[in-house]
TORPA-4810 file (N, C-alpha, C, O; in nm, 3 decimals):
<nodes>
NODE_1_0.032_1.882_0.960_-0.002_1.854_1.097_-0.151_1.822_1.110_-0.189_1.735_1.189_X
NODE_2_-0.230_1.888_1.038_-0.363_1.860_1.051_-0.414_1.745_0.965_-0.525_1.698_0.990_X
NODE_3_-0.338_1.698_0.865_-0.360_1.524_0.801_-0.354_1.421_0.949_-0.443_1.347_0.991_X
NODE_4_-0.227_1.446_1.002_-0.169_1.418_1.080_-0.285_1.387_1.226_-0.291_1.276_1.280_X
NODE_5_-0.362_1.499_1.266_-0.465_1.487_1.381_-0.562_1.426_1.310_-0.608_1.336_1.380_X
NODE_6_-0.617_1.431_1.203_-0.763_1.351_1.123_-0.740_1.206_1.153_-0.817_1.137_1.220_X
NODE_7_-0.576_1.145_1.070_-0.568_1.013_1.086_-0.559_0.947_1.237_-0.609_0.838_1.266_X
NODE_8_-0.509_1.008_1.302_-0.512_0.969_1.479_-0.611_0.967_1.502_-0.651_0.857_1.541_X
NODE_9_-0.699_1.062_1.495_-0.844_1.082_1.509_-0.914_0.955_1.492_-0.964_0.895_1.587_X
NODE_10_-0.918_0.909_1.356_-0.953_0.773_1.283_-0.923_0.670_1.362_-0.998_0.584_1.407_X
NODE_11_-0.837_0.681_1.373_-0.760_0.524_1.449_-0.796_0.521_1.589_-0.795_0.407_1.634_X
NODE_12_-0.834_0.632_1.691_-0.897_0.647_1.802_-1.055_0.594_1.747_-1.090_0.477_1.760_X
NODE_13_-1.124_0.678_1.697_-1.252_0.645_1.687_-1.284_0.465_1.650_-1.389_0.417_1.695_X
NODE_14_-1.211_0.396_1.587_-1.216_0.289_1.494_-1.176_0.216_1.602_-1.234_0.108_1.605_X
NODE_15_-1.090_0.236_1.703_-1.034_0.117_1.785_-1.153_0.146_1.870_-1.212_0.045_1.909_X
NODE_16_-1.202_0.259_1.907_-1.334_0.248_1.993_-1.449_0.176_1.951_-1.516_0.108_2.029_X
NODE_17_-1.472_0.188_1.845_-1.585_0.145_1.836_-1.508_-0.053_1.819_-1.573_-0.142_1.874_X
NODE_18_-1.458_-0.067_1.790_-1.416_-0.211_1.757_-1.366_-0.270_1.961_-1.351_-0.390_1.985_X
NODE_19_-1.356_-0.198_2.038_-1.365_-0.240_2.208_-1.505_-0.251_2.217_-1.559_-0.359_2.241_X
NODE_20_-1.588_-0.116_2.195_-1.759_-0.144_2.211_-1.819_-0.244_2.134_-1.917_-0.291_2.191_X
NODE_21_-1.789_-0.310_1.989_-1.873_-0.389_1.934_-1.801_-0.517_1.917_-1.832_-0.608_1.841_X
NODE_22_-1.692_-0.510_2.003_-1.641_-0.684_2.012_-1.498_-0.684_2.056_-1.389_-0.694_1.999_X
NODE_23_-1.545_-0.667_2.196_-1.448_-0.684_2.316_-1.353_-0.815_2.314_-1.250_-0.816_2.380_X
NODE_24_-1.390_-0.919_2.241_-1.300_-1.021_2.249_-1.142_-1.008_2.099_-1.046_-1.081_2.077_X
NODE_25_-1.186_-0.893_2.039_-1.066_-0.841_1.975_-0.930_-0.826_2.011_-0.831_-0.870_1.952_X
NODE_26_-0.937_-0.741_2.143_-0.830_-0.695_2.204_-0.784_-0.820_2.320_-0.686_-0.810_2.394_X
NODE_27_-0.886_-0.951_2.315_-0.827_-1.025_2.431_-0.689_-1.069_2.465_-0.657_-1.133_2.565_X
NODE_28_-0.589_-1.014_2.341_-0.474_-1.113_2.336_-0.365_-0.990_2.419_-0.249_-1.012_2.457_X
NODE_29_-0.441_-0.864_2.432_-0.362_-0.757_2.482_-0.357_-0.771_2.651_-0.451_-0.758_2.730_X
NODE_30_-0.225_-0.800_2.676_-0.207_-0.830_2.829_-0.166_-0.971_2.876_-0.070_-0.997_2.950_X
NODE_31_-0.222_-1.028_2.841_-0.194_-1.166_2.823_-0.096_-1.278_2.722_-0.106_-1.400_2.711_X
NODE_32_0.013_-1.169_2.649_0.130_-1.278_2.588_0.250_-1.307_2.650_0.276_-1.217_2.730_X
NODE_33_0.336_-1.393_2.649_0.440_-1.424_2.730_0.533_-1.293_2.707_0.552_-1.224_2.607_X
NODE_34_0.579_-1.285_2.829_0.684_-1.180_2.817_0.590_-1.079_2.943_0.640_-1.085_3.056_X
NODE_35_0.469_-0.993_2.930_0.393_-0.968_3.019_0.414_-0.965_3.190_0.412_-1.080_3.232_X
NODE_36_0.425_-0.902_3.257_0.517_-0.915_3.361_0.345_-0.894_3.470_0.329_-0.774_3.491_X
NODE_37_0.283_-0.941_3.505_0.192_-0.951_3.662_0.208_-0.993_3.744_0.227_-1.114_3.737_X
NODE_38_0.212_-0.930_3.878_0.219_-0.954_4.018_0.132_-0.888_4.078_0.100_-0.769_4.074_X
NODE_39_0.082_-1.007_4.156_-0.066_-0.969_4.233_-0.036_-0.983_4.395_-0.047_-1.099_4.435_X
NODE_40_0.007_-0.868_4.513_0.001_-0.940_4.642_-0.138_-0.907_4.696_-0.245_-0.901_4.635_X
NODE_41_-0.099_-0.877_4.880_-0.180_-0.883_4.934_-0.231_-0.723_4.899_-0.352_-0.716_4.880_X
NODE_42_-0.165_-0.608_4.890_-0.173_-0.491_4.910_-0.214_-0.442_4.738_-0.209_-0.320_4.728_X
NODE_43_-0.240_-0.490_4.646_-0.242_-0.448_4.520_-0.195_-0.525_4.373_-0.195_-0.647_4.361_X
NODE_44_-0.166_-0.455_4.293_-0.123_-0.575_4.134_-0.047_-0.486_4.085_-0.068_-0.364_4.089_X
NODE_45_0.077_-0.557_4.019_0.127_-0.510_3.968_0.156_-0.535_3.842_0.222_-0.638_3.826_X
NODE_46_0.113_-0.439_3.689_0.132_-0.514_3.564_0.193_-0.424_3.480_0.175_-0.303_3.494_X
NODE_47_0.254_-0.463_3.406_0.389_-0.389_3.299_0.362_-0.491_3.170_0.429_-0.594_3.166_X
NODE_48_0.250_-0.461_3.048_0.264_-0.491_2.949_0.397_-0.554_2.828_0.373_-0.600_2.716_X
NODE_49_0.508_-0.540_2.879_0.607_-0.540_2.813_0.589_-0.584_2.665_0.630_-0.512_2.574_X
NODE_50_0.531_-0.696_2.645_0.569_-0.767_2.528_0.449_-0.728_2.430_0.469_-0.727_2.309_X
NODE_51_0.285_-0.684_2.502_0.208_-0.637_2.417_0.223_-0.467_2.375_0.143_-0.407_2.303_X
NODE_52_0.323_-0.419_2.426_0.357_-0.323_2.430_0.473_-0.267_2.303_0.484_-0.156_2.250_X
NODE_53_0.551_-0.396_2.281_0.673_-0.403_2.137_0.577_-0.437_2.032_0.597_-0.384_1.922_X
NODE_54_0.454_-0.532_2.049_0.347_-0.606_1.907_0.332_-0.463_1.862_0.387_-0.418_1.761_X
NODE_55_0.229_-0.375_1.967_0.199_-0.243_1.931_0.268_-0.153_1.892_0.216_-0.102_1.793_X
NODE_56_0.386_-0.095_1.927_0.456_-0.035_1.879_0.532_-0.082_1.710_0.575_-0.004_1.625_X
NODE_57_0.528_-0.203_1.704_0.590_-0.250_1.547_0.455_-0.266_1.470_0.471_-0.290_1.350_X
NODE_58_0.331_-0.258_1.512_0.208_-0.233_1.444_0.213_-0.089_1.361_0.205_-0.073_1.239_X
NODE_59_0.233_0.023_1.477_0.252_0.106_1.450_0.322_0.211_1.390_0.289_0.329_1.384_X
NODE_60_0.465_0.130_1.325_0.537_0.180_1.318_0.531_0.154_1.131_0.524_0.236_1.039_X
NODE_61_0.539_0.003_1.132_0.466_-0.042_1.025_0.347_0.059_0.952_0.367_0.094_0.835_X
NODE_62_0.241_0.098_1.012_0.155_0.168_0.969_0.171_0.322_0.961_0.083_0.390_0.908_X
NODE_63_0.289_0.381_1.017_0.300_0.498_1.003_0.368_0.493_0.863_0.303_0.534_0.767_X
NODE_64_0.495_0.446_0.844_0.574_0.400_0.714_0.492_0.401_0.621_0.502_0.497_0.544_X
NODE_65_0.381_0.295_0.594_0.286_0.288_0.535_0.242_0.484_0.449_0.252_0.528_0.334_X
NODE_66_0.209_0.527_0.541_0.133_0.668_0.540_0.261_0.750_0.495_0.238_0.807_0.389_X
NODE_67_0.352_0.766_0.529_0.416_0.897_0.533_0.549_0.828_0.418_0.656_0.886_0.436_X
NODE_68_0.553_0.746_0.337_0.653_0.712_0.243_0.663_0.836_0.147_0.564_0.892_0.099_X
NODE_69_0.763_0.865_0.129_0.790_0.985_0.037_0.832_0.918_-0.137_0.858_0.996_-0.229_X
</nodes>
């Protein structure tokens, strides 16, 4: 469990610093087809959908990676 909090740890710190030292990294997050935005008069409404499956099969990929027995 505690391998487990170090590497999260990592991957928090690393995606931070990679938003602070070059914000145009993440530009593609929010913006791929599939992405659901609606903007009225009273507010916006946005539901990631499709950058939301990239990430999750990033991740899933990379956990596999780590934890292969």
């Amino acid at each position: 469990m505690g391998k487990l909090l170090i590497i999260i740890g990592l991957v928090i710190v690393v995606a931070g610093l990679a938003l602070q030292f070059a914000p145009g990294l993440f530009g593609w997050f929010g913006h791929l087809p599939g992405d659901i935005r609606r903007e009225g008069e009273h507010g916006t409404l946005f539901i990631p959908v499709t950058s939301m499956i990239v990430v999750s099969i990033i991740a899933s990929i990379v956990i596999s990676l780590f934890f292969r027995r």
